[in-house]
N, C-alpha and C positions, 0 to 999 in steps of 0.2 A: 474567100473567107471574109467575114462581115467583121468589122472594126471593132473593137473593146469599149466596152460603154459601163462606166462606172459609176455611172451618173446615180442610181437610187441609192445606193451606200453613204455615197457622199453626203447626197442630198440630206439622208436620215442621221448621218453624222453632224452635219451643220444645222441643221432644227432643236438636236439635241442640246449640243451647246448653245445655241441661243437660246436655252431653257433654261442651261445652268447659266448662265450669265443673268438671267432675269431670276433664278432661286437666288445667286449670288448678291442681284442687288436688294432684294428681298431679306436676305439673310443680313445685309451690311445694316438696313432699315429697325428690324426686330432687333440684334444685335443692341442695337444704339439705345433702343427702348427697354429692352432687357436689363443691361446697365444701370439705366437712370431708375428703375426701381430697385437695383441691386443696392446703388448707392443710397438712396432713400429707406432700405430697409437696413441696413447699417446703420444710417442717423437717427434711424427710432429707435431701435435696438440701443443704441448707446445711450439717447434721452432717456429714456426708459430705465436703464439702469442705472441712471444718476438721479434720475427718479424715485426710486427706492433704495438706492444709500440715505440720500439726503432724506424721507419719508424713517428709515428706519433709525437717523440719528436726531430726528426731532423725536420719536418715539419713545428712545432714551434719555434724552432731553425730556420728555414730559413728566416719566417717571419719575425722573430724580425730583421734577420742581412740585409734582404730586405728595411727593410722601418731606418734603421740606416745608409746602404749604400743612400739609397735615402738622409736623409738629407746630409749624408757626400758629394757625388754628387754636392749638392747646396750651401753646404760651400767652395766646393772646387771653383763652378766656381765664387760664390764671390769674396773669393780673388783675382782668376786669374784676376778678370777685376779692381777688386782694384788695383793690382800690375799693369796691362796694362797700367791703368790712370795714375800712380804716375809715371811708368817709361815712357812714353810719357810727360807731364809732366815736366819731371826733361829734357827730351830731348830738348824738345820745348825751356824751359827757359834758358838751357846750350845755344842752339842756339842763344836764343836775349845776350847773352853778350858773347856770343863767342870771344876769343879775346880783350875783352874791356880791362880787368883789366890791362893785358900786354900792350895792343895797347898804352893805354892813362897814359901821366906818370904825374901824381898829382901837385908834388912841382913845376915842372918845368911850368904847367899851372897856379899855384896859385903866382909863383913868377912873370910870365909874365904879368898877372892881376894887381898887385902891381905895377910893372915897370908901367903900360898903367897909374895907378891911378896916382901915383907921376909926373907923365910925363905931363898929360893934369892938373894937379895942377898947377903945376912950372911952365909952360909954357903955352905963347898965341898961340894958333895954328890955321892954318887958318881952313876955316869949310869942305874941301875936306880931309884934315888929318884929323880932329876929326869925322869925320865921319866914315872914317877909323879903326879910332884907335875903334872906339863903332863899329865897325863891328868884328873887331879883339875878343874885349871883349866880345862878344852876344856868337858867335863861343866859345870863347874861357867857358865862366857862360852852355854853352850848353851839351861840349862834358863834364863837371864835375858835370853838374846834370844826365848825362848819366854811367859816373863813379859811382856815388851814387847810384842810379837805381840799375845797377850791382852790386854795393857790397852789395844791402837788398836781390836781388835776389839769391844771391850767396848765404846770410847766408839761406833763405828760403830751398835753396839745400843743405844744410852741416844737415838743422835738419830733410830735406826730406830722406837723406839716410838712415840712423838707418830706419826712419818707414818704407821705403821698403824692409829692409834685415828681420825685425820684420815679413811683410808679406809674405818676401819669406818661412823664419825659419814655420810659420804658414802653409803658401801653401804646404810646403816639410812634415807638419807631418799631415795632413790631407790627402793630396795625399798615403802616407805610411799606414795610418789607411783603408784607401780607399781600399789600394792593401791587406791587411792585411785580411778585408773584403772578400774579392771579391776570396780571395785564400781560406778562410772556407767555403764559397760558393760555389766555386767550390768542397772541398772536400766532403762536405755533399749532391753535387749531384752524385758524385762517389760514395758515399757512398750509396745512397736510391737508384741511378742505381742498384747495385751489391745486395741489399738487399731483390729490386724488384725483379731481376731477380732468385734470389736462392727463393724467395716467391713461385715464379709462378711454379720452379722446386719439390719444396716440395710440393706444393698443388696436382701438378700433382703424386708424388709417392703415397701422401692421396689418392686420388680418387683409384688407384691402389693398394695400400693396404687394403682397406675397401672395393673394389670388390671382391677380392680374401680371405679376414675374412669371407664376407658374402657363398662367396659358398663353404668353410671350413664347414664354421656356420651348412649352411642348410645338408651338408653331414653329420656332425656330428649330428645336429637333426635324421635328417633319420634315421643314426644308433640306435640311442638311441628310437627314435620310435618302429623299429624291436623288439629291444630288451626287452620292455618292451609288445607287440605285442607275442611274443616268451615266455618271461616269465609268461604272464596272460596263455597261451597252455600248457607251464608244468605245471604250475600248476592244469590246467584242468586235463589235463591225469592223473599226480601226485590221482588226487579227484575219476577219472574213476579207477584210478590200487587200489586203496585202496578200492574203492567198489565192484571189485571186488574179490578183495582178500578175501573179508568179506561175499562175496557171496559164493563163494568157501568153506572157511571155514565152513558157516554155511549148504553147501551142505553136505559136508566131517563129519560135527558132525553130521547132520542129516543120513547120510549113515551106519554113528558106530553107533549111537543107534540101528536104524532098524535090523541092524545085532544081536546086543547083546539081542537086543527082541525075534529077532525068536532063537537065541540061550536057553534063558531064556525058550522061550516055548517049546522048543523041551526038554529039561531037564524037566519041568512038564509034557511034555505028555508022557515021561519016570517015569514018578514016582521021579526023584530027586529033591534034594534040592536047591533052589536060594540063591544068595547070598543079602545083603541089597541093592546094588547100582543095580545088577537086577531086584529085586524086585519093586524100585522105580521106574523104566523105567516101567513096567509092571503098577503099580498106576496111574502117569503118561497118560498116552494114553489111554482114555476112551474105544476104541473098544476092542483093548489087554487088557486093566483090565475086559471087561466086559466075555470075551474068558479064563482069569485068572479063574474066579469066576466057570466058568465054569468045567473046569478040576480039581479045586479045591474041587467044590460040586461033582464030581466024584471020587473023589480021596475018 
């Protein structure tokens, strides 16, 4: 009988694992690279979303400073035309007494008044003089209710100024809040520009990392497929070498019995003695025990 030779099971057994050992290191490699863009698409993902919180509370931030510059906007051009009025106005009314108060000198009209009254008192005058003399006075009762005029309009302008420098003081810090405004608004569109635009840059590396996770992904599935494809085959083999290992063996005991049988009988058809573990191989096997009994009953 030719010797048990196990040698291609094995052989295909030990190729196979050196296959998963090389998917194994294969898989430790992708694995690792797997990972690192796992990790990476996590940290866009979370910029990204801090991205548009921070995008969406400058947005409400813009609003509010939107519809505050709007009213600031219409406070401002109130005043300006409040102030336009008061300082036209103050213009206009400087104009109507331009020069009066200087022009027209008070005592000297109020004394020449006096003079005319004493004068057509004390004296008989003919009616071309006194006629006269009341044109003098009309003139004269004229240009000092025009003095008067001017000194109410004048005070009307002494308490006009304050309220215009009030609304310039006003104009000037509205206008400042305006600009004040209008400069956060500007920077919070710098800001949501620059915010968009690194958005649009990380979303794109997203798509780009998660293309290239995935075909990581699906190489590392393959691998791990094989390998588990590979391991159900060693196993099989592993099931095939074991039976027939057990085949062999049970040929191999089966070969040493039959041997120690005809051994056993050739020492009875000598005439000698068995020993007990011969003797029972000879029990054992109904044809040989019945070939026993035979040489026995001859013996």
């Amino acid at each position: 009988m030719s010797g048990y030779d196990s040698g291609s099971l094995e052989e295909q057994i030990y190729a196979i694992k050196e296959r998963i050992r090389e998917l194994e290191d294969k898989i430790a490699e992708v694995k690792t690279e797997a990972l690192e863009y796992h990790q990476r698409r996590r940290e866009l993902r979370d910029e990204l979303q801090r991205i548009k919180e921070r995008v969406a509370e400058l947005k409400a931030e813009k609003i509010s400073l939107l519809e505050a510059a709007r009213q600031l906007r219409g406070e401002v051009r109130r005043l300006r035309e409040e102030l336009l009025n008061a300082v036209f106005e103050v213009r206009s009314k400087r104009g109507e007494i331009k020069g009066t108060l200087k022009r027209i000198d008070v005592e000297k009209i109020r004394k020449r008044l006096d003079e005319i009254d004493l004068y057509l008192a004390a004296h008989r005058v003919r009616r071309e003089e006194e006629r006269r003399l009341f044109e003098e006075a009309s003139r004269l009762e004229a240009m000092l209710n025009e003095y008067e005029r001017a000194l109410r309009i004048n005070e009307e302008l002494l308490k006009m100024y304050p309220e215009i420098e009030a609304k310039k003081k006003a104009l000037d810090e509205k206008r400042a809040a305006l600009e004040e405004l209008n400069n956060r608004l500007s920077a919070i569109t710098s800001e949501m520009n620059s915010l968009n635009a690194r958005f649009d840059m990380l979303k794109a590396e997203l798509e780009e990392v998660q293309q290239k996770y995935a075909q990581v992904k699906n190489v590392w599935d393959r691998y791990e497929a094989e390998v588990i494809l590979l391991a159900s085959r060693v196993f099989d083999l592993r099931r095939a070498l074991r039976a027939e290992r057990e085949e062999y063996l049970k040929r191999r005991i089966s070969a040493i019995k039959e041997k120690k049988k005809r051994e056993a009988l050739e020492k009875l058809s000598r005439g000698e003695k068995v020993d007990f573990e011969e003797l029972k191989l000879l029990v054992d096997d109904d044809e040989v025990f019945e070939i026993f009994k035979q040489v026995s009953g001859g013996t």
